[in-house]
Z-matrix of the N, CA and C atoms (Angstrom, degrees):
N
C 1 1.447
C 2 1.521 1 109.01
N 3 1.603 2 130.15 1 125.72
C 4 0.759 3 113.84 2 148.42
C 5 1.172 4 152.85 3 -38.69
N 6 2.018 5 119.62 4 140.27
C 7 1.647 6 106.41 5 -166.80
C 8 1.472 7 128.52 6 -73.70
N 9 1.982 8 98.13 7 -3.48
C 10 1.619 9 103.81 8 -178.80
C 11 1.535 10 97.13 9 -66.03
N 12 1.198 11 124.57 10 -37.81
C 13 1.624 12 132.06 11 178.15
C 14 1.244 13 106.80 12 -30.56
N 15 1.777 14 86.44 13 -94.29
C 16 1.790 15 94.43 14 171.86
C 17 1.124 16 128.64 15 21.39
N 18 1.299 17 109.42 16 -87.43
C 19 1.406 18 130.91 17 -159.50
C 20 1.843 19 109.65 18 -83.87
N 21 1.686 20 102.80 19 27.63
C 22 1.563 21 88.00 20 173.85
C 23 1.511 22 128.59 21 -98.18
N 24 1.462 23 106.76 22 -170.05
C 25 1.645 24 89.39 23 -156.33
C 26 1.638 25 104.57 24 -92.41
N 27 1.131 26 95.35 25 162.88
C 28 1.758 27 104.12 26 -176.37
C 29 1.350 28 117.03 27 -55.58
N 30 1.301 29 128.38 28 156.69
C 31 1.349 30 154.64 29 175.42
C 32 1.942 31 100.14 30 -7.87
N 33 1.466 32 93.72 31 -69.63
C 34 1.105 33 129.95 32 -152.31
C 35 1.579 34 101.26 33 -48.42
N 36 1.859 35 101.14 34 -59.99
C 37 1.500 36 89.57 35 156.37
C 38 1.324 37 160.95 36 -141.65
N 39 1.246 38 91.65 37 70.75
C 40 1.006 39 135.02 38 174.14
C 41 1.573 40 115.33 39 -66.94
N 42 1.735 41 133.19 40 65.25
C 43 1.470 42 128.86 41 -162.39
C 44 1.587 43 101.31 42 -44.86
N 45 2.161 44 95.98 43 132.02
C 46 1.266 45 87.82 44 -174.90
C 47 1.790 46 103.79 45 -103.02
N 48 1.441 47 121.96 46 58.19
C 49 1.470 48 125.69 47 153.32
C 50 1.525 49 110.45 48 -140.28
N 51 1.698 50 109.01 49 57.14
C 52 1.131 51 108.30 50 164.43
C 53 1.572 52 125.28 51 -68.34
N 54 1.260 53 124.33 52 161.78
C 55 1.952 54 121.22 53 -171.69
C 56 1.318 55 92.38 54 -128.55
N 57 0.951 56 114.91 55 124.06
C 58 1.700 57 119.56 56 159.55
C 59 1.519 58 109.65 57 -52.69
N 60 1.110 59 117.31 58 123.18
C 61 1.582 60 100.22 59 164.93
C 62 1.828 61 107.45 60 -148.37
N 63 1.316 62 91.92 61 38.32
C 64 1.747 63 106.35 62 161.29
C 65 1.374 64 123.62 63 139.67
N 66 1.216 65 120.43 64 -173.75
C 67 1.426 66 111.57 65 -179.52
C 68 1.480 67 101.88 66 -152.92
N 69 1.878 68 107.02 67 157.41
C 70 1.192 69 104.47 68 160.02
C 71 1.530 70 147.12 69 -77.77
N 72 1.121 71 126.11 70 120.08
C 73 1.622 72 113.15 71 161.85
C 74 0.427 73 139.31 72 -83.42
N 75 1.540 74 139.71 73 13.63
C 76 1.655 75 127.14 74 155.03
C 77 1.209 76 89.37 75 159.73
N 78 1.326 77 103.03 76 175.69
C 79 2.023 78 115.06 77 179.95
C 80 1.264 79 122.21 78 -97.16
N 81 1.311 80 109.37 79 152.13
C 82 1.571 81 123.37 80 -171.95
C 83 1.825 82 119.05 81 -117.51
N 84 1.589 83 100.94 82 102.21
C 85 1.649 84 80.35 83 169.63
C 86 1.684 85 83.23 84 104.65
N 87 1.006 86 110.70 85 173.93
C 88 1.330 87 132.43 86 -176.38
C 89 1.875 88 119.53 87 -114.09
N 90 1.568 89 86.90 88 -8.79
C 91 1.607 90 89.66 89 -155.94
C 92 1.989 91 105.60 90 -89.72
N 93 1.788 92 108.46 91 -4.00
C 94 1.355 93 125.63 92 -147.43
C 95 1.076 94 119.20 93 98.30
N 96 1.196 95 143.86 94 2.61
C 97 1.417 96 135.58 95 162.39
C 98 1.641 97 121.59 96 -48.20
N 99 1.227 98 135.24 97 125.45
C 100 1.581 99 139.03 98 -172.76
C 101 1.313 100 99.57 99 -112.54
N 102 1.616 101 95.15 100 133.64
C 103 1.883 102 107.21 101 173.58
C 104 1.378 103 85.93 102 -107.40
N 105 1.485 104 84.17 103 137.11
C 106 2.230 105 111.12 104 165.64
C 107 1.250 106 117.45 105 -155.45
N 108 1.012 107 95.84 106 163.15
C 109 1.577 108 110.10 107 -173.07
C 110 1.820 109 111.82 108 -113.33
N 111 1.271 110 111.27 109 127.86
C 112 1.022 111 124.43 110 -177.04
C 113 1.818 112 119.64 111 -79.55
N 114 0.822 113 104.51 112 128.28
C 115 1.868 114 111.82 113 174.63
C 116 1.756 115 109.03 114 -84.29
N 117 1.021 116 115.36 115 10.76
C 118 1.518 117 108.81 116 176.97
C 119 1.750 118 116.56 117 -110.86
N 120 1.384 119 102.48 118 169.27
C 121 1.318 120 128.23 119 172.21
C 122 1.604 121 99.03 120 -19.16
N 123 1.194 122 104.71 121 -88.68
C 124 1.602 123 119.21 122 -170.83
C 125 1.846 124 95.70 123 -112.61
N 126 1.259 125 105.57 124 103.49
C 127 1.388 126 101.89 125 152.21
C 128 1.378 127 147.62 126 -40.28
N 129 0.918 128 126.20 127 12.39
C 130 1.547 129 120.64 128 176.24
C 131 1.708 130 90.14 129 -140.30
N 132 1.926 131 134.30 130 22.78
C 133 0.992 132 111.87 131 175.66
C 134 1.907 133 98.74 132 -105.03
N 135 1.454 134 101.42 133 20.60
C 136 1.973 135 117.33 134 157.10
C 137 1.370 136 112.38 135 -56.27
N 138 1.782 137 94.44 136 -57.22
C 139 1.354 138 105.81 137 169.84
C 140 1.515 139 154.77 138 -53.73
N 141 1.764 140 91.17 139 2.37
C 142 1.675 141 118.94 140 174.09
C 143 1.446 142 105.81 141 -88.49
N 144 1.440 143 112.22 142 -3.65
C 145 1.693 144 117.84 143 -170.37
C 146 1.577 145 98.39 144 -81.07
N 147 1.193 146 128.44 145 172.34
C 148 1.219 147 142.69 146 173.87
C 149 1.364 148 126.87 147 -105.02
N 150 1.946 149 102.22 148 -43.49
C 151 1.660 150 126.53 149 -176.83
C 152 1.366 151 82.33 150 -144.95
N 153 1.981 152 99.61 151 140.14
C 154 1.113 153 113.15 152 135.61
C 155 1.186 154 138.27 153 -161.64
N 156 1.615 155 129.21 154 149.91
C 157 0.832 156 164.44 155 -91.19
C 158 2.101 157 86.66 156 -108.94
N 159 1.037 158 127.95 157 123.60
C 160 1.410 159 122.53 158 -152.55
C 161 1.796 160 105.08 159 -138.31
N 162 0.967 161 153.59 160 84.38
C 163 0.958 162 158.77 161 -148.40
C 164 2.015 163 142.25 162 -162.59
N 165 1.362 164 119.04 163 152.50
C 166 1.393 165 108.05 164 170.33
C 167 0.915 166 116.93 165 -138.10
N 168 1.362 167 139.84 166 -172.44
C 169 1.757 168 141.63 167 -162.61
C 170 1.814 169 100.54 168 -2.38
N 171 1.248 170 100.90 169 49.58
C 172 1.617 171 88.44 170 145.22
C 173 1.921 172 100.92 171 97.21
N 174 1.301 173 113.42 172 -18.37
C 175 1.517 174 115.76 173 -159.08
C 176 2.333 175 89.55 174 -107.85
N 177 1.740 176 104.78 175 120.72
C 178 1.294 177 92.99 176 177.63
C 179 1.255 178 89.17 177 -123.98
N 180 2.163 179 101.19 178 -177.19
C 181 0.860 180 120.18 179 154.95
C 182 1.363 181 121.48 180 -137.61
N 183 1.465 182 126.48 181 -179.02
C 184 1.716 183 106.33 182 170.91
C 185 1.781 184 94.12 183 -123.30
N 186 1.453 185 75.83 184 154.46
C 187 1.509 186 101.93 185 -171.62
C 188 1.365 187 95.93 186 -124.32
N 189 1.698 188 99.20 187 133.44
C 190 1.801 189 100.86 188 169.43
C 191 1.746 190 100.04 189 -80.94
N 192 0.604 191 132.45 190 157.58
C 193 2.072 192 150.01 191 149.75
C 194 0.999 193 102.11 192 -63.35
N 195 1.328 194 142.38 193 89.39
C 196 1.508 195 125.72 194 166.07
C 197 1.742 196 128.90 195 -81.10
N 198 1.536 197 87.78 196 -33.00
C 199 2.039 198 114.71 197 160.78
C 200 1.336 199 117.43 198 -121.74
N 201 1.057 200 116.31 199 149.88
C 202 1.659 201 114.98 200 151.50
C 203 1.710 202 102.94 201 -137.53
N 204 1.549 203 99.97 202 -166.22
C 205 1.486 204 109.10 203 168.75
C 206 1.532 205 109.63 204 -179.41
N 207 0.886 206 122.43 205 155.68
C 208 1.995 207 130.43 206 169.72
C 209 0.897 208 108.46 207 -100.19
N 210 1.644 209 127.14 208 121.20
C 211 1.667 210 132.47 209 153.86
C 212 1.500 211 94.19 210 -103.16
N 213 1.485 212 93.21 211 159.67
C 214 1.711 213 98.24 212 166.15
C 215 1.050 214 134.41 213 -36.01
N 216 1.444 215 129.25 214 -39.75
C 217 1.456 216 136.57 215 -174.55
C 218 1.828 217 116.21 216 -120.59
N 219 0.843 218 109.87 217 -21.62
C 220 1.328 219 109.31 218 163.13
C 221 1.948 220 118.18 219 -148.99
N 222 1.159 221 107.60 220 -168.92
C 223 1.702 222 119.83 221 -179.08
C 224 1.242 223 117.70 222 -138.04
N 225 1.324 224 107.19 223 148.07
C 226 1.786 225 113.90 224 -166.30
C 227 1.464 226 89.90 225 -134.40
N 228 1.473 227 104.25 226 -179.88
C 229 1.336 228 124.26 227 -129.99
C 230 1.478 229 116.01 228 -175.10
N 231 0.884 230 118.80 229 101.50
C 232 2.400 231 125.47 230 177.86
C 233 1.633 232 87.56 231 -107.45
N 234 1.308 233 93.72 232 104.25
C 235 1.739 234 99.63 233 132.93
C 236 1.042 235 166.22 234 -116.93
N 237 1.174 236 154.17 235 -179.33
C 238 1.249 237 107.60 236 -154.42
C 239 1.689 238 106.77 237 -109.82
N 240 1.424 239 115.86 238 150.20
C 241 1.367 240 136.83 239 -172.15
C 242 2.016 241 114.21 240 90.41
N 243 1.638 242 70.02 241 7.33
C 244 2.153 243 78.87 242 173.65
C 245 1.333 244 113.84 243 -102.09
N 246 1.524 245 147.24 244 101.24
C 247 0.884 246 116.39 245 -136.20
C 248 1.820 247 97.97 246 -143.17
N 249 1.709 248 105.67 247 22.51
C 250 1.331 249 108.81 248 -170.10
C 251 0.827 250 113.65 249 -145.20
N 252 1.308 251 155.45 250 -162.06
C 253 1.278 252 161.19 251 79.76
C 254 1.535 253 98.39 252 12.62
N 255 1.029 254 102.73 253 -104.48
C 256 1.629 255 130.92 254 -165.65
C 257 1.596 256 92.64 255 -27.03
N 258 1.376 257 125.70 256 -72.67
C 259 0.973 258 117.17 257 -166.99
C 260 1.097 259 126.39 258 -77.06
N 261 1.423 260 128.89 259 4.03
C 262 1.709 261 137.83 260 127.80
C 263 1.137 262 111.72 261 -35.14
N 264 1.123 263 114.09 262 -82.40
C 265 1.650 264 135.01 263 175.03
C 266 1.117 265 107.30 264 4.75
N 267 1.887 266 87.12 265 -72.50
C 268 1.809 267 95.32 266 -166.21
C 269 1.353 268 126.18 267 -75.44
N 270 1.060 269 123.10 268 22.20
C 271 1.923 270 142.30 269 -170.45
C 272 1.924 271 87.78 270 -100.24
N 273 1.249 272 108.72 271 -59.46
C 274 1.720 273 111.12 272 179.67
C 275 1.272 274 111.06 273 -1.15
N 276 1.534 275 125.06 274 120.19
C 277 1.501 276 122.72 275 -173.14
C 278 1.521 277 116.87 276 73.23
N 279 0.934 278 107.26 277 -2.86
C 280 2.024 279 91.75 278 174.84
C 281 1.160 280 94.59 279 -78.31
N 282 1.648 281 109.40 280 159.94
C 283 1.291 282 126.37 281 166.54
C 284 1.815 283 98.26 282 -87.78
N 285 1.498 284 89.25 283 159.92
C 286 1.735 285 93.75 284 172.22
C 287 1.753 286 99.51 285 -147.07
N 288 1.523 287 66.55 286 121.77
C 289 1.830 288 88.72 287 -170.75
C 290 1.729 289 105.47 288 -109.67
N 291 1.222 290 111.10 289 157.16
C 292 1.643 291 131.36 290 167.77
C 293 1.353 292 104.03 291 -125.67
N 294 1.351 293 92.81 292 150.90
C 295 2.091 294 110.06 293 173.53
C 296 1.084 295 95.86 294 -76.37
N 297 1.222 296 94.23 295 124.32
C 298 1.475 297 100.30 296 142.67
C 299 1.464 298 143.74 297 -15.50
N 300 1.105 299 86.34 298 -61.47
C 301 1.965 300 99.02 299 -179.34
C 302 1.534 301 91.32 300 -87.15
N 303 1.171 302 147.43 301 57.53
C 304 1.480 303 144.33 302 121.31
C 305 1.384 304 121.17 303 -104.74
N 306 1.143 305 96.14 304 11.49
C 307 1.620 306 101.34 305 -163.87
C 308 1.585 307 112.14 306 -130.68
N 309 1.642 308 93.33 307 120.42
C 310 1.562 309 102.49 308 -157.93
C 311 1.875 310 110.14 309 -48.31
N 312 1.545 311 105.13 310 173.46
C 313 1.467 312 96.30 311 -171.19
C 314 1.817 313 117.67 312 -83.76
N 315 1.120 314 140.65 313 -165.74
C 316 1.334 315 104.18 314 -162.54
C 317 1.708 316 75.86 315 -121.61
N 318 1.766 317 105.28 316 161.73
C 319 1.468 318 91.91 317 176.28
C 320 1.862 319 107.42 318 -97.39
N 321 1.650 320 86.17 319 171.99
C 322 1.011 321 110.28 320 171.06
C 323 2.065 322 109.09 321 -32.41
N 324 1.525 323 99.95 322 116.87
C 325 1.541 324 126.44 323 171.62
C 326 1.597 325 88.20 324 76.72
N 327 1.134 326 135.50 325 53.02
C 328 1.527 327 119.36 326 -178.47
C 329 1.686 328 95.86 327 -143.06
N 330 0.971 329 100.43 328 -175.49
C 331 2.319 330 92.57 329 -172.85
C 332 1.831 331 86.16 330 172.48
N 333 1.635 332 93.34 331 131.39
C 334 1.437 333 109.84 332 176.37
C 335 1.746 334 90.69 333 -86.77
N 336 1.679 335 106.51 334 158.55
C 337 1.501 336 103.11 335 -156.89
C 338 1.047 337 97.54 336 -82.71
N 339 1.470 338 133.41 337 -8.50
C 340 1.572 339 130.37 338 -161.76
C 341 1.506 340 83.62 339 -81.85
N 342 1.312 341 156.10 340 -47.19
C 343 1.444 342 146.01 341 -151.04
C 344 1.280 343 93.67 342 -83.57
N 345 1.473 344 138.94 343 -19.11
C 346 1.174 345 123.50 344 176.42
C 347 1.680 346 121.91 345 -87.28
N 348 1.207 347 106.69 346 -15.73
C 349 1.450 348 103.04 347 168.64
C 350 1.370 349 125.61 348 -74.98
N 351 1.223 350 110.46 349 149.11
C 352 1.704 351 131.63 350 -160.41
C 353 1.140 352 110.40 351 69.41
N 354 1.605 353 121.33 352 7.66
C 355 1.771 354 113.55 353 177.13
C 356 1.793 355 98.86 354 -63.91
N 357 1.144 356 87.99 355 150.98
C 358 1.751 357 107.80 356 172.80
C 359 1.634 358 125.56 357 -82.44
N 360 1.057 359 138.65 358 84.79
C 361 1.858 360 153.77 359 -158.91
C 362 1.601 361 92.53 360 -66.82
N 363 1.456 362 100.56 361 124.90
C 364 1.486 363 99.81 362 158.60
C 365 1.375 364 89.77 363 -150.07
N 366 1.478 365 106.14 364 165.36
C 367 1.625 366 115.60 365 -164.40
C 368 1.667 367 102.64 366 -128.09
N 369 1.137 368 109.67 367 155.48
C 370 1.621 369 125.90 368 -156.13
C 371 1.764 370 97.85 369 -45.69
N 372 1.164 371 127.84 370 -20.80
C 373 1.971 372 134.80 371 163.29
C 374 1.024 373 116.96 372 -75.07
N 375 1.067 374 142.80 373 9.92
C 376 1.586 375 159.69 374 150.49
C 377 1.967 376 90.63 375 99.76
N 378 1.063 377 133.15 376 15.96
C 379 1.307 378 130.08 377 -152.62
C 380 1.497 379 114.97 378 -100.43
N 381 1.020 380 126.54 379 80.48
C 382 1.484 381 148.56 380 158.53
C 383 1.907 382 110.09 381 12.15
N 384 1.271 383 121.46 382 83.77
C 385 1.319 384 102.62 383 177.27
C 386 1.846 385 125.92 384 -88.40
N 387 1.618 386 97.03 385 -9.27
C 388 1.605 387 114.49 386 168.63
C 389 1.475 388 98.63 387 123.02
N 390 1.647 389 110.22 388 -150.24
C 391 1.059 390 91.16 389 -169.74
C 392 1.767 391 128.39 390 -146.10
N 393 0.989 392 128.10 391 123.44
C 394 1.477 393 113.44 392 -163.21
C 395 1.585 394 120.57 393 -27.70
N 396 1.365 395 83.53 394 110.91
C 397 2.113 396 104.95 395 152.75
C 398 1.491 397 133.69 396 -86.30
N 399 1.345 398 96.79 397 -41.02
C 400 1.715 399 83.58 398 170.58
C 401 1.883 400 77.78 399 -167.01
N 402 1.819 401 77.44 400 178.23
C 403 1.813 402 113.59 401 164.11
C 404 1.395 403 117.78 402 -120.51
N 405 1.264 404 107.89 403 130.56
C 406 1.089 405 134.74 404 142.66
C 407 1.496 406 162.98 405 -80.82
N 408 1.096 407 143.80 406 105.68
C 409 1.661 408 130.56 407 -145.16
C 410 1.920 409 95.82 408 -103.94
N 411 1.202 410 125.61 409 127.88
C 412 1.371 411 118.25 410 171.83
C 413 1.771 412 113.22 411 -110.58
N 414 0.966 413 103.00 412 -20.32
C 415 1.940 414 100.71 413 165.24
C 416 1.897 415 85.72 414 147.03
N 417 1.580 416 92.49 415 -75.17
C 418 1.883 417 94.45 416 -178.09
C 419 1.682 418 119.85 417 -57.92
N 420 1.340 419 126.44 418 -25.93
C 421 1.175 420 121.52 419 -176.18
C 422 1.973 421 99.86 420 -166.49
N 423 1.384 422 98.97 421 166.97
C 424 1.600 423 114.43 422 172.53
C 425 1.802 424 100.77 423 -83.58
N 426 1.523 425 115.83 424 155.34
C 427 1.086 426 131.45 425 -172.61
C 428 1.789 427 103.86 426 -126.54
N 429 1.310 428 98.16 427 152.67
C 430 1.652 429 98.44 428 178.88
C 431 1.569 430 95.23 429 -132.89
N 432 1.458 431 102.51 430 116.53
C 433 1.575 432 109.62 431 154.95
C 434 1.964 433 127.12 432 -62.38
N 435 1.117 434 112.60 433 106.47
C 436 1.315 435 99.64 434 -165.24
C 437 1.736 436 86.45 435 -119.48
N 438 1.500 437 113.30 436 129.32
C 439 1.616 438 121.47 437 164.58
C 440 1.124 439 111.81 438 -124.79
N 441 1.080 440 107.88 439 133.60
C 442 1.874 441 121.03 440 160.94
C 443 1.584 442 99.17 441 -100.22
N 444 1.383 443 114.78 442 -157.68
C 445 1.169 444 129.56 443 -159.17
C 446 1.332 445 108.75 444 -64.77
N 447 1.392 446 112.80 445 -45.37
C 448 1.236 447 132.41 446 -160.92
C 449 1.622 448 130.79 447 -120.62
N 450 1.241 449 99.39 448 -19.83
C 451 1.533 450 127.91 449 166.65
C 452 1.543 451 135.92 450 -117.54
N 453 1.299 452 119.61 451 133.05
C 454 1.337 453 118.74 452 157.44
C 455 1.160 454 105.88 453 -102.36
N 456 1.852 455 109.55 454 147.94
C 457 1.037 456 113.57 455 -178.23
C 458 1.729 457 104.53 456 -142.41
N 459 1.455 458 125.52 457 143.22
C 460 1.462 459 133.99 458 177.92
C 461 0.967 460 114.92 459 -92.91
N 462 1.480 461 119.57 460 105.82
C 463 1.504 462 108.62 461 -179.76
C 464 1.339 463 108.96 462 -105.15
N 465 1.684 464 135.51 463 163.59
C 466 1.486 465 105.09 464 -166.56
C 467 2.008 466 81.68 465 -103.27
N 468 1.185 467 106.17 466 -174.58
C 469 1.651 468 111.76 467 -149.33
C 470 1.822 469 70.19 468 -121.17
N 471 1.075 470 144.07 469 96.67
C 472 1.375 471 146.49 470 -162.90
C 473 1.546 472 101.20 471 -152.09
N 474 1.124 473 128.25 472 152.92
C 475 1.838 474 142.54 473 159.63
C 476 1.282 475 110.14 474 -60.90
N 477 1.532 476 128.02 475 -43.18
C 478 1.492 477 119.87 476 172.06
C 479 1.181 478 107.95 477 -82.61
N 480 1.404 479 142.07 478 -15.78
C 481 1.420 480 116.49 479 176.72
C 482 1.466 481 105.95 480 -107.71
N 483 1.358 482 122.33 481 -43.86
C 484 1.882 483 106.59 482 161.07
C 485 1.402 484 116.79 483 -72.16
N 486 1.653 485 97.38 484 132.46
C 487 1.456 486 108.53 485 -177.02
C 488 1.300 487 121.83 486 -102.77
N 489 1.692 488 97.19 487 -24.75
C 490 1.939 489 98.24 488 -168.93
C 491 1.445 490 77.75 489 -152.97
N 492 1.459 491 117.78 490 155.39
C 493 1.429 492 127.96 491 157.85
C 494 1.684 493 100.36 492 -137.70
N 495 1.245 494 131.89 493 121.34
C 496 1.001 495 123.00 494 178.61
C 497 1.935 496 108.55 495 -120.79
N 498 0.970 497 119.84 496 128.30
C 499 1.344 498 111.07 497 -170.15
C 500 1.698 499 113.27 498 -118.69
N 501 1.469 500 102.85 499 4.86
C 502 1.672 501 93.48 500 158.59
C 503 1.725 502 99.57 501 -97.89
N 504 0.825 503 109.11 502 10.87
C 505 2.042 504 114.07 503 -177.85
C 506 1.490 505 106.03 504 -111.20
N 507 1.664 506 116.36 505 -33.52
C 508 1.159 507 129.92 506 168.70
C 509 1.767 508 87.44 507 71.68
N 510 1.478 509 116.59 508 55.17
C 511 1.283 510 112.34 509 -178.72
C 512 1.301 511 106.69 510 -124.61
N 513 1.179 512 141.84 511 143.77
C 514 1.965 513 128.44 512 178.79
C 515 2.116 514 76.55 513 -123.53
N 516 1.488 515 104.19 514 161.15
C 517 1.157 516 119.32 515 175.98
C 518 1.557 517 114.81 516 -150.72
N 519 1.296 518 121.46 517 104.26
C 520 1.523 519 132.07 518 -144.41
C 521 1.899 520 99.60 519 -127.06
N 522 1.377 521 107.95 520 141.83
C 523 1.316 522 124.82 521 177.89
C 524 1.505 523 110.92 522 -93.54
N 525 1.762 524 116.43 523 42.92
C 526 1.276 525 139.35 524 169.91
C 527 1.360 526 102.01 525 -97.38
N 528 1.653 527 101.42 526 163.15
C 529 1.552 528 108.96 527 -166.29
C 530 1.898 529 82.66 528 -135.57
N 531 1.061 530 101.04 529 144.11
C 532 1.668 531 122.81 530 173.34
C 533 1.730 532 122.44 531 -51.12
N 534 1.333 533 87.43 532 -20.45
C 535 1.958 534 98.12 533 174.78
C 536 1.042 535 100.01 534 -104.65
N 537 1.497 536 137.56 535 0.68
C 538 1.666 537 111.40 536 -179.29
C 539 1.230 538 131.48 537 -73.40
């Protein structure tokens, strides 16, 4: 385990409605700079965060942002008490999560993708397609990983094919058919 780990803070506070919303891949620069990839809408709107929350199997820490920046294909990141290479390095694979409650509310017909995972897919035949795993962005539209036992399936995240998303039901309801 890395030693930035180590040293994180206890249980206690540790906010317990952190969101995944990406992870690092590896380091940038020599100086501590970390390349990651963002799990959101628009990637660089991570970069509206202040601290975040940096971690694996369960053990975090918070990190202030002291830099960032946008390249074409990915985003970097100085934080503070990272101050090398090496200790970039060793961040590689953490998830980097935000609370919840820092994060504005979503509007009306809109849903951050983390609330949509583990929703349950059923299609206008009452017929069970499984259940959201992740999102995906492909340029023309968002994608929904939906698996059952035996299948993955792509659904595109569209107005004609989602019909209902209900998330105190934890139900999505899609104009997909079971052979597609």
């Amino acid at each position: 385990m890395s030693n930035n780990l180590k040293a994180s803070h206890s249980a206690t506070e540790i906010p317990n409605d952190l969101v995944s919303m990406g992870y690092v891949n590896g380091a940038f620069g020599i100086q501590g700079w970390i390349s990651l990839v963002a799990d959101t809408e628009h990637a660089d709107s991570l970069l509206d965060y202040k601290v975040w929350w940096l971690g694996r199997n369960g053990v975090f820490r918070a990190y202030n942002v002291v830099d960032s920046h946008v390249q074409p294909k990915k985003l970097g990141a100085k934080l503070e008490g990272v101050n090398d290479r090496d200790a970039a390095f060793a961040l590689k694979g953490c998830e980097i999560s935000i609370p919840r409650s820092s994060m504005p509310a979503a509007g009306e017909g809109e849903y951050y993708w983390a609330d949509l995972i583990g929703l349950a897919v059923f299609n206008e035949q009452g017929e069970r397609l499984g259940v959201i795993e992740k999102l995906f962005e492909t340029g023309a539209n968002d994608v929904i990983v939906v698996k059952d036992e035996t299948t993955e399936r792509l659904v595109p995240f569209v107005g004609h094919v989602v019909l209902d998303v209900n998330l105190e039901t934890r139900l999505m309801r899609v104009d997909w058919g079971l052979d597609y």
